[in-house]
Structures are given as C-alpha cells and as structure tokens.
Backbone as a ProteinNet text record, in pm:
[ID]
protein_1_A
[PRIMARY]
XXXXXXXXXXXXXXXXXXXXXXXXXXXXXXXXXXXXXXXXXXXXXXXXXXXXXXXXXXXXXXXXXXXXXXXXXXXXXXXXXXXXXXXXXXXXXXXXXXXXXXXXXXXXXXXXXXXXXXXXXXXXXXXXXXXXXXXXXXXXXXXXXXXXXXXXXXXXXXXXXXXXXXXXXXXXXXXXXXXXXXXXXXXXXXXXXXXXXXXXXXXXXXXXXXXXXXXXXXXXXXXXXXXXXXXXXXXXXXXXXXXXX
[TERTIARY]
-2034.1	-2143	-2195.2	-2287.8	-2386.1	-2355.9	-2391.8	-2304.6	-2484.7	-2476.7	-2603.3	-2601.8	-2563.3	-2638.5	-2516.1	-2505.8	-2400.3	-2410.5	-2278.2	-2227.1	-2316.4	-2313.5	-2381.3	-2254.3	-2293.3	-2188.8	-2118.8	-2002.5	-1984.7	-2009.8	-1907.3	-1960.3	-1819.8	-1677.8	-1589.1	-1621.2	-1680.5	-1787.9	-1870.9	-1931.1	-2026.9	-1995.1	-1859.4	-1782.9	-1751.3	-1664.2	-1592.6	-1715.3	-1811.9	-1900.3	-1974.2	-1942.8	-2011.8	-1902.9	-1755.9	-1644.8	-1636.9	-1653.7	-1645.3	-1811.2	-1929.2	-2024.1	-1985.4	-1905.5	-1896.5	-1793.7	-1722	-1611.2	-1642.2	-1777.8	-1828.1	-1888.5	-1972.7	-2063.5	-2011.1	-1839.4	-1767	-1733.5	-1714.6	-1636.9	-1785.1	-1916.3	-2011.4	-2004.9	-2001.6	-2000.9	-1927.2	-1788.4	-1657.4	-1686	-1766.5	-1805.2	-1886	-1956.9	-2063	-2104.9	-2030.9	-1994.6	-1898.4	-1966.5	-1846.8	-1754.8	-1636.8	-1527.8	-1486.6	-1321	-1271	-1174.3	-1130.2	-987	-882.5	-791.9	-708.3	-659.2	-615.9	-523.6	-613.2	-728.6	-857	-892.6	-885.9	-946.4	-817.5	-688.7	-575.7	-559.9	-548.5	-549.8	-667.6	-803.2	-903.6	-848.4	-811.9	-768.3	-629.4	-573.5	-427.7	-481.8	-577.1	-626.1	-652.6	-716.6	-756.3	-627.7	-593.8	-425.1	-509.1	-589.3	-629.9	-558.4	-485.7	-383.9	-264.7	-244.9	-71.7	-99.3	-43.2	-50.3	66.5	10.3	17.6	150.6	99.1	212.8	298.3	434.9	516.2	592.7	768.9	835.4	877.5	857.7	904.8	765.1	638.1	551.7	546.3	642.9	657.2	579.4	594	478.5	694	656.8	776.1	788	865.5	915.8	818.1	820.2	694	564.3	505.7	389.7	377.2	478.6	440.4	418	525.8	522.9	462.4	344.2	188	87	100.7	36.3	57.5	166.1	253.1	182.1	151.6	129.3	-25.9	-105.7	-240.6	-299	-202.6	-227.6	-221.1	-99	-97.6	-161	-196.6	-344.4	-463.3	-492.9	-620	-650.6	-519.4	-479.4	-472.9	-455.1	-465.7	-604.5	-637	-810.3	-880.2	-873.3	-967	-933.5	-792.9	-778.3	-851.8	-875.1	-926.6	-1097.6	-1136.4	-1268	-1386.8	-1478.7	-1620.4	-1580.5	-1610.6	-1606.2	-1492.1	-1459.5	-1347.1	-1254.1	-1114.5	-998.6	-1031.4	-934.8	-941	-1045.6	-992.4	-1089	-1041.1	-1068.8	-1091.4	-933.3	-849.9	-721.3	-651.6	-624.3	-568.6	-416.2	-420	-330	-165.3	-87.1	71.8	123.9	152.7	203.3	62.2	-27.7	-140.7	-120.8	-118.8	-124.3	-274.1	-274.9	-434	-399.2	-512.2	-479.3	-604	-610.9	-723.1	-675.9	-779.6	-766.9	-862.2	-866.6	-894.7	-975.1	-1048.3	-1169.5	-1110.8	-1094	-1104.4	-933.6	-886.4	-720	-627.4	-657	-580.2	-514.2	-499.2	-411	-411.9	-291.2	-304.8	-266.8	-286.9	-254.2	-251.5	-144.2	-85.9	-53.9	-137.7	-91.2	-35.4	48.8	73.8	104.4	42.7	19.8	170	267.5	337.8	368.8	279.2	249.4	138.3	80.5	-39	-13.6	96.5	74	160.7	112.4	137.2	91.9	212.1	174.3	154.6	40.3	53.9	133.7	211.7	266.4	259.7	196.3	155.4	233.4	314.8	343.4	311.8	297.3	215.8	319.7	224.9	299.2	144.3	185.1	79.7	120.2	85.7	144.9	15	69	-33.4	4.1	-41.3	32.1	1.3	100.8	162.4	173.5	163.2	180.2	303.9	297.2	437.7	395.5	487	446.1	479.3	412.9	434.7	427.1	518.4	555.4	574.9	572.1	599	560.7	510.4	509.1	404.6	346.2	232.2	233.6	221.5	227.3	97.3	29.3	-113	-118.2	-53.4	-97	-202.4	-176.2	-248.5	-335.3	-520.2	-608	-542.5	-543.4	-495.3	-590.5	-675.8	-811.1	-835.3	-651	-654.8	-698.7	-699.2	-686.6	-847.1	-898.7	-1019.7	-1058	-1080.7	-1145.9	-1025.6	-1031.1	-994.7	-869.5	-713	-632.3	-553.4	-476.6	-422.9	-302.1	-209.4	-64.7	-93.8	-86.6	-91.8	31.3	141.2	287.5	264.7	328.2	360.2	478.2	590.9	679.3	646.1	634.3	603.9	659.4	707.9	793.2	738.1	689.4	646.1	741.4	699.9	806.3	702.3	723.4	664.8	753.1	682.9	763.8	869.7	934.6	1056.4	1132.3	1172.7	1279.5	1268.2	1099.2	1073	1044.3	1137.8	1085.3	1056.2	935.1	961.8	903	1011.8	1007.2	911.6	844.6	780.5	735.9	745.6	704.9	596.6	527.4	428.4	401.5	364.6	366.1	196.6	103.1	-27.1	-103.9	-197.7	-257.1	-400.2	-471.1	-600.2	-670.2	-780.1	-913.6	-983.8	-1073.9	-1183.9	-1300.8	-1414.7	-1535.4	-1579.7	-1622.6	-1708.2	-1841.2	-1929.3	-2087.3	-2037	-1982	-1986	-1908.8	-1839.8	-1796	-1710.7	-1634.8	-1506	-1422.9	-1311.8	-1193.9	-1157.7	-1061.8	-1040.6	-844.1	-735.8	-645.9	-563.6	-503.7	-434.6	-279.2	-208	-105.7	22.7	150.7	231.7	295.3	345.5	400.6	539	680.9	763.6	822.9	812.8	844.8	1008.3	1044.4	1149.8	1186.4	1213.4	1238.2	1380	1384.5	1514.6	1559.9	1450.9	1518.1	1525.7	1587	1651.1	1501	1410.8	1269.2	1250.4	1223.6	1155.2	1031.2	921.5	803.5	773.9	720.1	639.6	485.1	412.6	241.2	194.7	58.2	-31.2	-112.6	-213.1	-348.9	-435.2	-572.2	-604.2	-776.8	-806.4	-882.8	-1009.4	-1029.1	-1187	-1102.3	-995.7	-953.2	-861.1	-812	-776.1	-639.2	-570.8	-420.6	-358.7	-229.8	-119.8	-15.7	67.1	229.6	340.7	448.1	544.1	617.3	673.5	753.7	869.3	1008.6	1175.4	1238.5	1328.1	1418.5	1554.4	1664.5	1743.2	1741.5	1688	1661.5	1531.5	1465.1	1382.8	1237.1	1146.7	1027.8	972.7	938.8	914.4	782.4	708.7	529.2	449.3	370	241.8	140.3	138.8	54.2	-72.5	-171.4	-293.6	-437.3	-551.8	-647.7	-735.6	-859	-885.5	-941.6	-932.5	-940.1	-1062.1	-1175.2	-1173.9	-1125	-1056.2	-1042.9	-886.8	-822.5	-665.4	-658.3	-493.5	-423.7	-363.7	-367.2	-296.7	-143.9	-89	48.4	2.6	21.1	63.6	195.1	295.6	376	376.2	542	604.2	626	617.3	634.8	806.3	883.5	999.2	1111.1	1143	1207.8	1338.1	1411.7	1531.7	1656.6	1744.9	1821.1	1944.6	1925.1	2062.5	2180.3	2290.8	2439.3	2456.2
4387.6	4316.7	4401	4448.2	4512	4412.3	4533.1	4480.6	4366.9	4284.2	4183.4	4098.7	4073.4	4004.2	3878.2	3758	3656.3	3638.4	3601.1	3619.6	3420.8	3398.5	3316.3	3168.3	3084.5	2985.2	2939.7	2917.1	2859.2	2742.4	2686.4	2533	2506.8	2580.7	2502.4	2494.6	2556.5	2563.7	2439	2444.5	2312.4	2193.7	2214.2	2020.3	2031.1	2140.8	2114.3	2044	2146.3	2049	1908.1	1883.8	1742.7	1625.5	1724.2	1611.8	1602.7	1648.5	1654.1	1584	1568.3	1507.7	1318.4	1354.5	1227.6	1137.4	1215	1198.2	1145.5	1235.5	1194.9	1102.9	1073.5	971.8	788.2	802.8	712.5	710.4	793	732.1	734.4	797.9	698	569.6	494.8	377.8	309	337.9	268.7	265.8	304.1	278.5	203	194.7	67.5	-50.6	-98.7	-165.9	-297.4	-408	-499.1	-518.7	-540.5	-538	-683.7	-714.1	-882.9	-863.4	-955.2	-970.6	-972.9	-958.1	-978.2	-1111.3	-1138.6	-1261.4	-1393.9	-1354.3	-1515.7	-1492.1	-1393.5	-1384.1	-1494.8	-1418.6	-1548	-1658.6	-1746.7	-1848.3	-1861.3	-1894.5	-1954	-1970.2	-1870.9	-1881.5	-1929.5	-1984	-2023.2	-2187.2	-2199.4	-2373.6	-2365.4	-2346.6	-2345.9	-2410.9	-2554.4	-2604.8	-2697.3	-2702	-2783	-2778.2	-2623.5	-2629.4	-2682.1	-2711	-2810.5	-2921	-2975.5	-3120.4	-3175.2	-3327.6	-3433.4	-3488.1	-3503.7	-3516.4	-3456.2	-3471.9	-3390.6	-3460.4	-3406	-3422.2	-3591.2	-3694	-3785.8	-3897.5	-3794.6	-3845.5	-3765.2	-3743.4	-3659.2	-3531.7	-3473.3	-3281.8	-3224.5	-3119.3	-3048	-2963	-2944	-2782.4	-2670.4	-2683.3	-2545.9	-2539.2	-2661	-2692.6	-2662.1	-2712.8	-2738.1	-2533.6	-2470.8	-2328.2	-2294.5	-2320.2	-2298.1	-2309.9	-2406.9	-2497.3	-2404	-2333.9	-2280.7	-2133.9	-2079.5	-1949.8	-1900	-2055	-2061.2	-2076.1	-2085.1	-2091.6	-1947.4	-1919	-1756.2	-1681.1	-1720.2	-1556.5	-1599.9	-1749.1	-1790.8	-1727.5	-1754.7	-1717.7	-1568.7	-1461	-1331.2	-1284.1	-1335.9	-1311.3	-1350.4	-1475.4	-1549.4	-1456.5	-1376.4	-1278.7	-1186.2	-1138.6	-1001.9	-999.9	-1125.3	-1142.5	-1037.3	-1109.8	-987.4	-926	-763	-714.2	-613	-475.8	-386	-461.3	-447.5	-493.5	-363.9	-396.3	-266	-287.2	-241.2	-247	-384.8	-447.2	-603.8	-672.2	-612.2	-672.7	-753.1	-901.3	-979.4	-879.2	-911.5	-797.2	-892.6	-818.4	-845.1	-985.1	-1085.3	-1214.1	-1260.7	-1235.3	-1375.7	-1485.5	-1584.8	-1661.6	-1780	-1755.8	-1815	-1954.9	-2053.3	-2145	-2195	-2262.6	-2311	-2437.7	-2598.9	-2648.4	-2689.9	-2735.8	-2830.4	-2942.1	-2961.9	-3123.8	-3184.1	-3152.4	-3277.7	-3311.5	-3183.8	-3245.4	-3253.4	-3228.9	-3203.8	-3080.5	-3010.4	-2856.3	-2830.8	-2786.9	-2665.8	-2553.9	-2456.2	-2280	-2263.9	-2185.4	-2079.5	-1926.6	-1849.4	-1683.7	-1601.7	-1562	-1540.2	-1371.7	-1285.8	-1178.5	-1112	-1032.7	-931.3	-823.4	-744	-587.4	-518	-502.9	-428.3	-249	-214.3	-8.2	-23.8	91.4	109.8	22.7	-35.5	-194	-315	-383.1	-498.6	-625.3	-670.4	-791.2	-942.3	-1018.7	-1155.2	-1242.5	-1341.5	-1440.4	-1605.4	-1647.8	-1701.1	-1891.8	-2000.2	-2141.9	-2217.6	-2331.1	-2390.9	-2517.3	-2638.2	-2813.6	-2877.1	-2883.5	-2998.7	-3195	-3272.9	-3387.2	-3429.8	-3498.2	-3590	-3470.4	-3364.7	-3226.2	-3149.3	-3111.4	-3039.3	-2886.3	-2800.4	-2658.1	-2546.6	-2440.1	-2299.1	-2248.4	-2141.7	-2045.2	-1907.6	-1788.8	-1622.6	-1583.9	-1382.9	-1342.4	-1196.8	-1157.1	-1041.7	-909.4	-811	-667.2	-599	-546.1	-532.3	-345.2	-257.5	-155.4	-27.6	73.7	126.6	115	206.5	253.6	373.1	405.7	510.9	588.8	656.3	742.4	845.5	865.7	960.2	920.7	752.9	698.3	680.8	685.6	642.3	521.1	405.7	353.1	359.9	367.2	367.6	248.9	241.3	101.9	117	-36	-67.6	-165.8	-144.3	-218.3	-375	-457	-632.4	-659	-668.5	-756.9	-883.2	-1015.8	-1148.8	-1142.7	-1227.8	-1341.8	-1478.9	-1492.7	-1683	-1747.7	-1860.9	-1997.1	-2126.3	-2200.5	-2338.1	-2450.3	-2515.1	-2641.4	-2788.1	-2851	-2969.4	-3107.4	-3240	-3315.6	-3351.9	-3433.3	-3467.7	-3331.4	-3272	-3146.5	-3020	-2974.6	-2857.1	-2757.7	-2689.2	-2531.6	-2421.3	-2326.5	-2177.4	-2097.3	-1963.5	-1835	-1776.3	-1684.2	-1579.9	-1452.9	-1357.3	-1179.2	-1108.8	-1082.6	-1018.2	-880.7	-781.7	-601.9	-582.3	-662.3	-630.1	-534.7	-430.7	-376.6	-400.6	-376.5	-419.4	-335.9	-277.7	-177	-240.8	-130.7	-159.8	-82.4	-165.9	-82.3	-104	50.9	68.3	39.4	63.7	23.8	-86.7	-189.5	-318.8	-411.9	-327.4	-404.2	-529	-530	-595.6	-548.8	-678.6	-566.2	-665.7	-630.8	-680.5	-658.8	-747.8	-722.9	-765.6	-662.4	-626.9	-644.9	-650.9	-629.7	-728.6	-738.9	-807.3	-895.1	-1030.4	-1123.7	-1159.1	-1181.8	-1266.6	-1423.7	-1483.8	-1644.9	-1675.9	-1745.9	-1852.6	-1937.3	-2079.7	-2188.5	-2230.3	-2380.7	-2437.1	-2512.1	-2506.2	-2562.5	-2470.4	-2342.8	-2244.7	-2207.3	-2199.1	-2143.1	-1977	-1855	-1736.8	-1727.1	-1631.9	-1625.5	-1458.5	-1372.6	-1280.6	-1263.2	-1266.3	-1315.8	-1153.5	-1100.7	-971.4	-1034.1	-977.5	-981.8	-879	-880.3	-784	-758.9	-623.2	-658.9	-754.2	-808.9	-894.8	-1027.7	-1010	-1185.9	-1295	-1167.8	-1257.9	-1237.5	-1349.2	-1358.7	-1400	-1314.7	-1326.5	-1334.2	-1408.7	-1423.5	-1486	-1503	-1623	-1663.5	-1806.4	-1854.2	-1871.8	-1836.6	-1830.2	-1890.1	-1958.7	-2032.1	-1976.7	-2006.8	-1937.6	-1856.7	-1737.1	-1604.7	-1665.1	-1801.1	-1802.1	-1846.1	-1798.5	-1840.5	-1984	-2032.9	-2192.8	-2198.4	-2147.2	-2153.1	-1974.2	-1951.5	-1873.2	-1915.2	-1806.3	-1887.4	-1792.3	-1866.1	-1759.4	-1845.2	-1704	-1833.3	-1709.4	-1723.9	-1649.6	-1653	-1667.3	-1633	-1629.5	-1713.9	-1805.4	-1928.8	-2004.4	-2135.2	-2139.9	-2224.1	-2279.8	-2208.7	-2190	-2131.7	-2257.1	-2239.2	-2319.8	-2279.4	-2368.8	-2348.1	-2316.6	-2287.4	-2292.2	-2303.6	-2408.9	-2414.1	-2366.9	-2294.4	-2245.4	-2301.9	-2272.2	-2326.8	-2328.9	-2280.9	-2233.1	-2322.6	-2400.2	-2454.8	-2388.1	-2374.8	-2380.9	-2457.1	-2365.3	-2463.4	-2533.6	-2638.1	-2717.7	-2713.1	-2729	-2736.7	-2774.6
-11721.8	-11655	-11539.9	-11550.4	-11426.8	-11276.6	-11172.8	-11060.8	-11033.3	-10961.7	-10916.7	-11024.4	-11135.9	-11239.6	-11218.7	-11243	-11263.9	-11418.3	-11451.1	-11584.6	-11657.6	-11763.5	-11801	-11793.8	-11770.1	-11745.2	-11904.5	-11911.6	-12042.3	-12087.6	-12195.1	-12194.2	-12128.3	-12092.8	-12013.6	-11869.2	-11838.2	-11712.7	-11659.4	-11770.8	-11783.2	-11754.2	-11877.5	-11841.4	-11761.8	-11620.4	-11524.2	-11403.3	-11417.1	-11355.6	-11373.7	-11505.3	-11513.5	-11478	-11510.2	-11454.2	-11316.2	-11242.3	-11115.2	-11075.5	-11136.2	-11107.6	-11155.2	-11240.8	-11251.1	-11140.1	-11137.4	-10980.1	-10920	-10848.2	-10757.6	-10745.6	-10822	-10878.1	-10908.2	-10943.8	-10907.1	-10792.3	-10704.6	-10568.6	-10502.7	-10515	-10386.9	-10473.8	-10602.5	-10626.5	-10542.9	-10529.1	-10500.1	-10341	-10268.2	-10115.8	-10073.8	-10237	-10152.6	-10249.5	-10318.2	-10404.4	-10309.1	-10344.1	-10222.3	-10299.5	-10134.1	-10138.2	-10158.5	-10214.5	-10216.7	-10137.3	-10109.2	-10012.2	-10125.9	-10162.9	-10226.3	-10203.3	-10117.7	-9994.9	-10096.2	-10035.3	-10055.7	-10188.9	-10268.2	-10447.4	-10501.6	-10442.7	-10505.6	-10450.4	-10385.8	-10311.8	-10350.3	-10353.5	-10466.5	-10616	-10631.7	-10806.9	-10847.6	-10727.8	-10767.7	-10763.1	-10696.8	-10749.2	-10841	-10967	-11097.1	-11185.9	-11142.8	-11186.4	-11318.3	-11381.5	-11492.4	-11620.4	-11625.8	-11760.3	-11703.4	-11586.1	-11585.1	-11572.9	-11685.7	-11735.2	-11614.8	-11584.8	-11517.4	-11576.9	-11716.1	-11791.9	-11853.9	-11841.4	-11879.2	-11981.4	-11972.1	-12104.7	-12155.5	-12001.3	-12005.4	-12112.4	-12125.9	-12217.1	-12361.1	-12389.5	-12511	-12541.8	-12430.1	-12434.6	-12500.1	-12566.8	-12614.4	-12495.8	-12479.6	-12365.5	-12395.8	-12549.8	-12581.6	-12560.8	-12543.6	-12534.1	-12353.8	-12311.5	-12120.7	-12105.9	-12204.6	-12153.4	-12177.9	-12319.9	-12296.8	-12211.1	-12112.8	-12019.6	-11925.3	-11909.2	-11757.5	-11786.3	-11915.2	-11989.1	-11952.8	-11942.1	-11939.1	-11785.5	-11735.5	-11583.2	-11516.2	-11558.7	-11505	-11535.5	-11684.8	-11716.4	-11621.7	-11644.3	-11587.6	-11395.3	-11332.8	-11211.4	-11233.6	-11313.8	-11320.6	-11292.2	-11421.3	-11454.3	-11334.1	-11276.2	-11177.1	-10990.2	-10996.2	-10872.4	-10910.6	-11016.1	-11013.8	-10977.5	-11056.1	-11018.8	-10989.7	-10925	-10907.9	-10761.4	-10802.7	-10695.5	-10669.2	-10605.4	-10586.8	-10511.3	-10474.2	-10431.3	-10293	-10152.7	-10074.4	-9939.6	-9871.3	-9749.8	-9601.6	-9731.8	-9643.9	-9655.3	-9656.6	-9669.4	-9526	-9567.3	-9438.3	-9383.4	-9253.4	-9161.3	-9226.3	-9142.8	-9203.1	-9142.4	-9195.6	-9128.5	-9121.7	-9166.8	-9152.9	-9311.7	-9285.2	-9350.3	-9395.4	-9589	-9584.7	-9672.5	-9649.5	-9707.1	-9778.1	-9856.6	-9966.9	-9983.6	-10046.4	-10089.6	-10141.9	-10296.2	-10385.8	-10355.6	-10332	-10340.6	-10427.1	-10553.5	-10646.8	-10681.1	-10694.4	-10726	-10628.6	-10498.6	-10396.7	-10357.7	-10466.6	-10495.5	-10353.6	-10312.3	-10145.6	-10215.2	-10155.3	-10186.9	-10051.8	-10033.4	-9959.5	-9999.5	-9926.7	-9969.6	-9815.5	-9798.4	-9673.6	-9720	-9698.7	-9665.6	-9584.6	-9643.9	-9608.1	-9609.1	-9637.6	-9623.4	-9715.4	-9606.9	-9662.2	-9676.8	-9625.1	-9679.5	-9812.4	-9866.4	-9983.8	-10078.9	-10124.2	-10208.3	-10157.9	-10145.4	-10107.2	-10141.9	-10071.7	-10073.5	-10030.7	-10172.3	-10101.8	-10193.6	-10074.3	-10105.5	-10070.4	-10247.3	-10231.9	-10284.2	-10262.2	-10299.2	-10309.9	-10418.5	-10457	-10459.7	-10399.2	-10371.2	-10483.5	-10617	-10693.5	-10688.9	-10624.3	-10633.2	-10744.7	-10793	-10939.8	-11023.5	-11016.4	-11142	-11093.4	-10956.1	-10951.4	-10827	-10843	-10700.7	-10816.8	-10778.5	-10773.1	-10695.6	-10665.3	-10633.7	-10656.6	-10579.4	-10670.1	-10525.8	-10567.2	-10472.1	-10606.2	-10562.8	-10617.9	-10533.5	-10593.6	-10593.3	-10616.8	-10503.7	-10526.1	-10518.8	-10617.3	-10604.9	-10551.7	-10486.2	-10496.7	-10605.4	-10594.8	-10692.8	-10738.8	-10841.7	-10957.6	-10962.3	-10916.5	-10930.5	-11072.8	-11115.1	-11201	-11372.5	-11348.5	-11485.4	-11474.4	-11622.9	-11630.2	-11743	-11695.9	-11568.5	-11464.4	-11319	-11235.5	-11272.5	-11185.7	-11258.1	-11106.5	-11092.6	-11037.1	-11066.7	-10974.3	-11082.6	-10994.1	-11078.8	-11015.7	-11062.3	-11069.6	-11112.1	-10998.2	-11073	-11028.5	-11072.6	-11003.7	-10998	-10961	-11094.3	-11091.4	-11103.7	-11051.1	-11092.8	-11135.1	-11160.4	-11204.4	-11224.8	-11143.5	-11154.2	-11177.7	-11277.3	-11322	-11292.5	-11298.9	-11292.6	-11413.8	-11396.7	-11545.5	-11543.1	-11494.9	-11453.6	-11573.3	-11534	-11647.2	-11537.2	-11563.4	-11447.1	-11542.7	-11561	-11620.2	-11524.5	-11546.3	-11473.4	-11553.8	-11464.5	-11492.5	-11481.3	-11526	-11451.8	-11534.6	-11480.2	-11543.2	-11515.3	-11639.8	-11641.9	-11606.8	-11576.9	-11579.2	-11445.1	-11495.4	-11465.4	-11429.8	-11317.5	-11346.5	-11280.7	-11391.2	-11438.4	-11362.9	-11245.7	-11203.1	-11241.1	-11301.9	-11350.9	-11228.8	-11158	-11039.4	-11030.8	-11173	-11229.2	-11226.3	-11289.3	-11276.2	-11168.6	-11101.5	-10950.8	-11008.3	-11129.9	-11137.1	-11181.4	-11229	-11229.8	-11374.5	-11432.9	-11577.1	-11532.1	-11560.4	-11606.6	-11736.4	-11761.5	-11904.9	-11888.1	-11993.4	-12011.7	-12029.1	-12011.5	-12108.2	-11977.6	-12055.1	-11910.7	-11988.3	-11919.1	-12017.6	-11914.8	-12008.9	-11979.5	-12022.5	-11918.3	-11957.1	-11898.6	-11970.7	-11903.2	-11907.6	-11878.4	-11848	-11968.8	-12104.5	-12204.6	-12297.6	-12266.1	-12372.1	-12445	-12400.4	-12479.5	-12407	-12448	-12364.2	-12447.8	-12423.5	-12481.8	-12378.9	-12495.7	-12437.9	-12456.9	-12396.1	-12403.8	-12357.9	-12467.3	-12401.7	-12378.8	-12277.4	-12199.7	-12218.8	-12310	-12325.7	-12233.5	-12226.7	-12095.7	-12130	-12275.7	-12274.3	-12297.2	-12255.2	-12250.8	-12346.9	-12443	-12556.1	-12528.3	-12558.5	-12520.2	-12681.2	-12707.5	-12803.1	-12776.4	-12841.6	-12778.5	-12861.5	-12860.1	-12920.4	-12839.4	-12900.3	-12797.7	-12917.1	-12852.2	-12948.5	-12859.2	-12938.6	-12910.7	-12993.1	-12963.3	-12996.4	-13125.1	-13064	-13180.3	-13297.3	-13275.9	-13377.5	-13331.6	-13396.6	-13343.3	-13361	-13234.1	-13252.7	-13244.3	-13203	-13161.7	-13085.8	-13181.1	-13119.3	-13060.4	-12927.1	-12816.1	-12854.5	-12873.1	-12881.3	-12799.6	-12770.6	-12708.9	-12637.7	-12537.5	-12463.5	-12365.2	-12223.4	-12092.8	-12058.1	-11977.3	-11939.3	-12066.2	-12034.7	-12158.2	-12180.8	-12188.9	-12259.8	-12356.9	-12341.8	-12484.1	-12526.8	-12667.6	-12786.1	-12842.4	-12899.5	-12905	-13063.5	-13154.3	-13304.8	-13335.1	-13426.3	-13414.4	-13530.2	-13547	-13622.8	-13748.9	-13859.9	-14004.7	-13983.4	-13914.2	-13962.9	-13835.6	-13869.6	-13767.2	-13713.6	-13590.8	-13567.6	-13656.4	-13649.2	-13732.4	-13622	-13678.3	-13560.9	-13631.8	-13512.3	-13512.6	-13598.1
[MASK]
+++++++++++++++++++++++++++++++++++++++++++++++++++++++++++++++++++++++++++++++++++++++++++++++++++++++++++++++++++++++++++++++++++++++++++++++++++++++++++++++++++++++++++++++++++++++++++++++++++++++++++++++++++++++++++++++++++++++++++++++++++++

C-alpha cells in the first residue's frame, strides 16, 4: 500500500462499526426512556389478588386447583412488575418502606426496600381479607448489557397462605428482557411450586406470555397448568390418576 493512501475498509470492519453504532444507539435510548421504581411497579402488582380464590378446600377446590390459583398470581405479579418502562434510576433508598392498597378488595401491599447496590432487595407482604397473606422477598439484578435484548435476573421467594390450612411455596428462575425501543420489559423463565398437600409443579414463562407446566403428586402427574398472561391459568387434569395405598 503506497504511503498517504488508507487501505479500503472490509466488511469485518464494517460490522464492527455498525455494532458499536448500534450500542450506542441503545444506550442514548436507555437514558431517556422513563424510568419505574421497582419498589412501586411491585406493590401495585402484588394487588392484582383476583386469581386467589376466597374459596378454598373447605368448599371443595382440590389442592391442585388452589396451586393453579397460587401459579396464576405469581406470573400475573411477574408480568404486572415488569410493566411499561426501564427498571433503574429511581430506586426507593435502603429501609424505606412502600405501601399500596386496593379500593375494591381491600388488599394491603407492603414492599420494604433492603438494598439497593448490586442486587436489589425487596421484601415484600400482601394482607387479602377473607382470602389469606403473601409473603417473599425479590432479587432485582443488575442490567446485563452484554445480552441482546438487554436482561436482568428477577428471582422471587413466594409463600401463599389461604384460608382452610393451604400454604404453597414458591421460587422462581425468571429473567426479565428490556426492549429499549419499546420501553418495557418482558419476563421469562421457569418457577417451582410446592404445597402442604404433597402436590410440586414446575411452570415456564415465556416472554409473549404463555405459561406451561405440571402439577405431580407422588411421582405422578395429576394436572397441566396451561394459559397466558394477562388472563388465568387452567388446571387440565390428568387422565391418569394416582394410585392409592
């Protein structure tokens, strides 16, 4: 190559610059794109108690059916935190405590905010009268910049306690994608359930909303939970019963 002349760009050239235009091009989005609180996105969305039935086992709901009910709350409460808008920025300080309530069902929510570096930590409690409380505590990850779309780790520990003495645990593996052009966030990924009448269930979340799952009882499948987000999941029960003693 003659000395003055610049050599002709390639095409790996090319993409490095269009990846790095696109970079960029996401993070001025991600600055001026509004921000949610994390704290107040959940505590709004932990009222959304319409899938826990009033009635419980002492009106003949099966155990499997209530862990549908309990199944449909937590995605709905997933989906409904992530909501419109980036996570970041606007985060309540350490020891503040937020509260929400319900007009029509009474619901209280409590999210009390315990650490905002690194991962955020909110713990949170929900008072439904004549239905019952939840409880857990949420893990609000760093942004992942490297994944595309942009992701963030959301894990819950949930508990649900109903009346007539039905409690199920819960943990959830979900992630949640923020589209920066569209200023929300979508979460994905797998939750596992278990209650106090020998039922577990593992449920996916996929990011446009559609939920799959089963629920087993000792080693056998008693009901598939399927359905999709906004809206109740359905139980399908099993052709194949448990076999008794």
């Amino acid at each position: 190559m003659k000395p003055g002349i610049l050599a002709k760009p390639s095409p790996a050239m090319w993409a490095a610059v269009g990846v790095s235009a696109a970079l960029g091009s996401l993070a001025a989005r991600a600055m001026s794109v509004r921000r949610i609180c994390p704290a107040k996105s959940l505590a709004d969305a932990l009222l959304i108690t319409e899938s826990l039935p009033a009635n419980t086992l002492a009106a003949g709901q099966l155990p499997e059916q209530l862990m549908t009910s309990c199944a449909s709350y937590l995605v709905q409460v997933s989906v409904a935190a992530a909501g419109q808008g980036l996570s970041g920025s606007s985060d309540d300080a350490p020891g503040f405590s937020r509260t929400a309530r319900h007009s029509y069902s009474g619901a209280v929510s409590t999210v009390l905010t315990e650490a905002v570096r690194d991962d955020q930590i909110l713990t949170y409690a929900v008072n439904i009268p004549g239905v019952g409380e939840v409880r857990g505590t949420r893990r609000v990850g760093t942004l992942n910049l490297g994944h595309v779309p942009p992701v963030r780790k959301m894990p819950d520990t949930m508990q649900i306690t109903l009346q007539d003495n039905y409690t199920v645990q819960m943990e959830t593996d979900f992630v949640a994608a923020e589209n920066m052009l569209l200023a929300h966030c979508r979460p994905s990924g797998a939750a596992v359930l278990r209650d106090n009448h020998g039922n577990a269930a593992r449920i996916f979340l996929s990011t446009d909303g559609h939920v799959t799952g089963a629920i087993t009882r000792d080693s056998h499948i008693v009901g598939r939970i399927e359905g999709t987000v906004p809206g109740q999941l359905s139980l399908r029960p099993s052709l194949i019963s448990p076999e008794k003693p």
